[in-house]
Short mmCIF file of the C-alpha atoms (twelve columns), coordinates in Angstrom:
data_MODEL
# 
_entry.id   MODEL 
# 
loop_
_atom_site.group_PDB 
_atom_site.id 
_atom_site.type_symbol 
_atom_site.label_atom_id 
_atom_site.label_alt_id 
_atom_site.label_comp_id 
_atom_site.label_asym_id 
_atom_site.label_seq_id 
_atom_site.Cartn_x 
_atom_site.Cartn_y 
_atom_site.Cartn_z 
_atom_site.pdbx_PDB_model_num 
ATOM 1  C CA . UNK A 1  15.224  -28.263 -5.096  1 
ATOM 2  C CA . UNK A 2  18.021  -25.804 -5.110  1 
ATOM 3  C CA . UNK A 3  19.695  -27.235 -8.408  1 
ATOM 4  C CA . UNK A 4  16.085  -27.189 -9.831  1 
ATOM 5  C CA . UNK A 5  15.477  -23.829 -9.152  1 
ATOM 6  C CA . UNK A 6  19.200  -23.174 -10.978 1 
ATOM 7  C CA . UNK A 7  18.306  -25.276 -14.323 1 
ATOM 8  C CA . UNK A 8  14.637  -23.083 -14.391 1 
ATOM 9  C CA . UNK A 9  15.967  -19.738 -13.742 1 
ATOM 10 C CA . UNK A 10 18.321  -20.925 -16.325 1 
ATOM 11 C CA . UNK A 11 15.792  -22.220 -18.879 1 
ATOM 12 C CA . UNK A 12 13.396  -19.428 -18.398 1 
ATOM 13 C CA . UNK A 13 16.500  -16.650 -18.994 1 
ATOM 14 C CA . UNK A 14 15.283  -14.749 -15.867 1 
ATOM 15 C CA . UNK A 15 17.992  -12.853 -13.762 1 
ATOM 16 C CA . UNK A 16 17.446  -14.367 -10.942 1 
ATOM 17 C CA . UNK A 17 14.899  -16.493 -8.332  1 
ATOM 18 C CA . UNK A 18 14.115  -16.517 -4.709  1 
ATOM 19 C CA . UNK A 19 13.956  -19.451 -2.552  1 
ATOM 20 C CA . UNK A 20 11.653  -18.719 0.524   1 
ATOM 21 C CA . UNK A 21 11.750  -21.707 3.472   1 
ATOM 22 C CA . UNK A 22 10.419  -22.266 6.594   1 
ATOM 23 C CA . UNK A 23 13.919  -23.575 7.842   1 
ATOM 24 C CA . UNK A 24 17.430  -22.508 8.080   1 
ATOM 25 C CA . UNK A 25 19.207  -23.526 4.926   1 
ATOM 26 C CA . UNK A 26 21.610  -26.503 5.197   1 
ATOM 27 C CA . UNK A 27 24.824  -26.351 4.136   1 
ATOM 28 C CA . UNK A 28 24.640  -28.109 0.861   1 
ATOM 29 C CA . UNK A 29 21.647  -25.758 -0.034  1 
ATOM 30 C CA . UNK A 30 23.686  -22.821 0.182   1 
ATOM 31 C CA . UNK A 31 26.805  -24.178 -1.792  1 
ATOM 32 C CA . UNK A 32 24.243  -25.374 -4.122  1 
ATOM 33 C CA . UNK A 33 22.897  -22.024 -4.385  1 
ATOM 34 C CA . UNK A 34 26.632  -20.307 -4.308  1 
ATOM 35 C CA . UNK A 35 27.388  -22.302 -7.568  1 
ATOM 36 C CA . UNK A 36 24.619  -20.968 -9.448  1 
ATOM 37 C CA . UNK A 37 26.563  -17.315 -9.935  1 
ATOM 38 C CA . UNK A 38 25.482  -14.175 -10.251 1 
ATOM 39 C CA . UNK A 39 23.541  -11.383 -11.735 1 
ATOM 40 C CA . UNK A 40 25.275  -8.358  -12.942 1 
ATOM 41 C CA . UNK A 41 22.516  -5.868  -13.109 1 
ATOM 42 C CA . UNK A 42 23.700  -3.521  -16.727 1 
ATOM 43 C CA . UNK A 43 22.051  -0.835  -14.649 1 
ATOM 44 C CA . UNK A 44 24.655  -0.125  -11.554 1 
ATOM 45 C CA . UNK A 45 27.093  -2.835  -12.854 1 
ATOM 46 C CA . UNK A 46 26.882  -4.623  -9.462  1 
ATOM 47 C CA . UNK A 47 26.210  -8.736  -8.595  1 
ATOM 48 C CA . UNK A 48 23.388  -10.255 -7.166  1 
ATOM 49 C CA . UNK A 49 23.201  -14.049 -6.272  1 
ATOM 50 C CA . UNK A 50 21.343  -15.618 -9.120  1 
ATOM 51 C CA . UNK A 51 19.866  -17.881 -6.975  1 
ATOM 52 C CA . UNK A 52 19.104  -16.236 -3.659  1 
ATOM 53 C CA . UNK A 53 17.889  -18.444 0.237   1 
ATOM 54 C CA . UNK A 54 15.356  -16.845 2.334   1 
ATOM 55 C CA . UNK A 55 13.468  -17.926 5.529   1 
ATOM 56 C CA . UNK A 56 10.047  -16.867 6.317   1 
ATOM 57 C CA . UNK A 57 11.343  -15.777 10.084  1 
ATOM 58 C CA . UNK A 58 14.115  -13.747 8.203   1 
ATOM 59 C CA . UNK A 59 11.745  -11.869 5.698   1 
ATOM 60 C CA . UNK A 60 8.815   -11.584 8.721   1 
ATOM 61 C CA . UNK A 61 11.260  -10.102 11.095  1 
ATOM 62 C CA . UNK A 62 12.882  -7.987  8.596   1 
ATOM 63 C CA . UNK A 63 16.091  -9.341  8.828   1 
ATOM 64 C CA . UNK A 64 16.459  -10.777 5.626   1 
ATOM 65 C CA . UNK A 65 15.457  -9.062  2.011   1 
ATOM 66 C CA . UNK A 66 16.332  -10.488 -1.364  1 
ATOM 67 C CA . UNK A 67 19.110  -9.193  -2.682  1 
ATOM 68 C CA . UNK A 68 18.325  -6.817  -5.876  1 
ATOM 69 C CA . UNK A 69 17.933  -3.389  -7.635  1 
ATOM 70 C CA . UNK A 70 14.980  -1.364  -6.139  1 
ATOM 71 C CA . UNK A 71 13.746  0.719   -9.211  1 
ATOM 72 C CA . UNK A 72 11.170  2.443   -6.111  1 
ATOM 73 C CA . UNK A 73 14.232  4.180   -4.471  1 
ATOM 74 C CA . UNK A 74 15.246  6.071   -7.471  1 
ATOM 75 C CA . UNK A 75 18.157  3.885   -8.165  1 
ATOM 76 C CA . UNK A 76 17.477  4.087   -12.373 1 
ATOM 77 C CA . UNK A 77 15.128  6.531   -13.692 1 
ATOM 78 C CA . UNK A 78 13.492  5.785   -16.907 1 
ATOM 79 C CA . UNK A 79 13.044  7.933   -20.218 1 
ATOM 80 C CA . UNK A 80 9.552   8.828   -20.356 1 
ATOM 81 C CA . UNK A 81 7.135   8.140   -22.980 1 
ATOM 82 C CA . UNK A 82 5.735   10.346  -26.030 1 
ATOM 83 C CA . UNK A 83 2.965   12.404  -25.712 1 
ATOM 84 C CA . UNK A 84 -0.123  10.883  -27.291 1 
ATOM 85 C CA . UNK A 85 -1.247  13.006  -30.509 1 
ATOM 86 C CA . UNK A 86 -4.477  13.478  -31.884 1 
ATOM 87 C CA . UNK A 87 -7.786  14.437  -31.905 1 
ATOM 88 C CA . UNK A 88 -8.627  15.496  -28.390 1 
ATOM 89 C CA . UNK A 89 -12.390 13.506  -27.264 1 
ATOM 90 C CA . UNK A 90 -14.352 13.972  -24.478 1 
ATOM 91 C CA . UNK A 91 -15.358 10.984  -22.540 1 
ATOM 92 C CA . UNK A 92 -18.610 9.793   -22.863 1 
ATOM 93 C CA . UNK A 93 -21.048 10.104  -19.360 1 
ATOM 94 C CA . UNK A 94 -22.062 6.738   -17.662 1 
ATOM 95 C CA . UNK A 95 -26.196 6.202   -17.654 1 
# 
């Protein structure tokens, strides 16, 4: 399922994809998921696993997170956009 995940994340360009189980990963999982690479994020130049094994007890208890760039905690900022020009219109009332 591992090498599956790989060949789709692959296929689909994305940066990278989450495996969520309800068991510990065995070993050949995780070298499965080792060989996939990483992600170097062009915002903070920095690796993530491309392919990335959670449990459900580890993401319930808090103990595990995927591994990633959190745009919430003000990590990148972002240029905003233009100001809309034009003729100002009122909205219309609701009946």
């Amino acid at each position: 399922m591992i090498r599956e995940l790989a060949h789709v994340v692959d296929k689909e360009k994305a940066a990278m994809g989450l495996f969520v189980t309800l068991t510990k990963p065995k070993s050949t999982m995780v070298k499965e998921a080792a060989s996939a690479g990483f992600y170097e994020c062009p915002h903070n130049k920095k690796g993530y696993p491309k392919i990335q094994l959670l449990t459900i007890e580890g993401l319930l208890s808090g103990h595990e997170r995927p591994e990633y760039l959190d745009l919430a905690q003000g990590a990148v900022t972002f240029k905003s956009p233009p100001k809309e020009k034009g003729p100002k219109t009122r909205q219309a009332k609701l009946l």
